[in-house]
C-alpha positions in Angstrom: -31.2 86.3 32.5 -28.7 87.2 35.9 -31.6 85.6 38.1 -32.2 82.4 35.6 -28.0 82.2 36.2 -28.2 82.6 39.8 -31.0 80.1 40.6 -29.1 77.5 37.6 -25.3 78.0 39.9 -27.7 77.8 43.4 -28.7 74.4 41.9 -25.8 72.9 40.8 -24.3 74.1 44.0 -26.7 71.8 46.3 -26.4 69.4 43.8 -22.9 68.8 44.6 -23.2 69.3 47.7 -25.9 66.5 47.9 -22.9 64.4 46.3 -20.3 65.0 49.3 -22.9 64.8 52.0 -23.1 60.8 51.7 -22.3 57.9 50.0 -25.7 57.3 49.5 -26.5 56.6 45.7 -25.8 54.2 43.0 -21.8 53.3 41.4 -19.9 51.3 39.2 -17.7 49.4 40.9 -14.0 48.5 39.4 -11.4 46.6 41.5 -8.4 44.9 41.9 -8.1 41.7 43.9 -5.7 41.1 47.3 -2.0 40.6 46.3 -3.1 42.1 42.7 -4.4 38.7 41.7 -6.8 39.8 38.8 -9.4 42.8 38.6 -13.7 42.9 38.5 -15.8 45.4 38.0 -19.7 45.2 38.9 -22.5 47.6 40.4 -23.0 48.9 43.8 -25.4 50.4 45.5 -25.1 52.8 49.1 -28.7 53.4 50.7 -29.0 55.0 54.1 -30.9 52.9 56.9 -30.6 54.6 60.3 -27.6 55.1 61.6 -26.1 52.7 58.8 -26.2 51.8 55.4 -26.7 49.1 53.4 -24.1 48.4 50.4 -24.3 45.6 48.2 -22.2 44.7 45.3 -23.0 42.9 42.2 -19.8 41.6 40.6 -20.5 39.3 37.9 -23.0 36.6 39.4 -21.8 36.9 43.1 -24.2 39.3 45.5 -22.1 40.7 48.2 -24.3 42.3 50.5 -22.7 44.9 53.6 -23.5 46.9 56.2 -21.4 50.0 56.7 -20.9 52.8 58.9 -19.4 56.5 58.1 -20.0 60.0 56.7 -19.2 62.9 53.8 -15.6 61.7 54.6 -15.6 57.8 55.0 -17.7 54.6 55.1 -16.4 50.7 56.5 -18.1 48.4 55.6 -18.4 44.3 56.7 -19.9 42.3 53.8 -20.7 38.8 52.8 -21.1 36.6 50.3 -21.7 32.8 49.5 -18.1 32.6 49.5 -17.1 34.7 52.8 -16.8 37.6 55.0 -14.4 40.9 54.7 -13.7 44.6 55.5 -13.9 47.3 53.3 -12.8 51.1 54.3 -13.4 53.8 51.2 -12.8 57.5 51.5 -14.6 60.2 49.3 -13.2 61.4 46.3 -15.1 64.0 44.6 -18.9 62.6 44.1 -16.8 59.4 44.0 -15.3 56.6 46.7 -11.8 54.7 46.6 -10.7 52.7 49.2 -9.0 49.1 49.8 -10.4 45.6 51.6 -9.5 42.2 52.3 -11.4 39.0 53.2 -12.2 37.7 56.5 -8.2 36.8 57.7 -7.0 38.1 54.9 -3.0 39.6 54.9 -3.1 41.7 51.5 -5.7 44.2 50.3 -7.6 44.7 47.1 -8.0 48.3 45.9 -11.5 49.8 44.9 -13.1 52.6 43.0 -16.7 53.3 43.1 -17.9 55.9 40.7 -21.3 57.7 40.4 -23.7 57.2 37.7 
């Protein structure tokens, strides 16, 4: 029983630390629009591809699609859409990411939470 304990803590141990290692994985997505004008929510989804990753969003019928650049700690990100371009910056929390972005020219941000299903 002590060693089917051990091996069970050993595992959830990598397991979370698989969780802070990357962003990699797949989120729901909630948000709040720059200057607070409305809120969304939607899917995302963080693979790794080289030095990169690819992040793209699915917030009601709109596809944003991003390429981002970070670590355990961080991730930017540069998406677009039919409708634009922006910057996105999110910082881990937990398995989870928050973080704030703005459109291409933008003056305000949105805010962002991406948590792990």
């Amino acid at each position: 029983m002590p060693i089917l304990m051990s091996a069970a803590a050993a595992l959830l141990i990598m397991t979370m630390s698989a969780f802070a290692a990357d962003p990699v994985g797949s989120y729901t997505v909630k948000g709040t629009n720059p200057g607070n004008k409305g809120s969304y929510s939607g899917k995302v989804t963080v693979t790794k591809t080289g030095e990169t990753y690819s992040v793209i969003w699915i917030v009601g019928s709109t596809k944003y699609v991003g390429t981002g650049i970070g670590n355990k700690d961080f991730i930017a990100v540069s998406y677009k859409s039919e409708e634009g371009t922006g910057l996105a910056l999110y910082g881990a929390d937990g398995g989870n990411w928050a973080g704030v972005w703005t459109y291409s020219g933008g003056r305000q941000v949105g805010a962002e939470m991406w948590s792990r299903n």
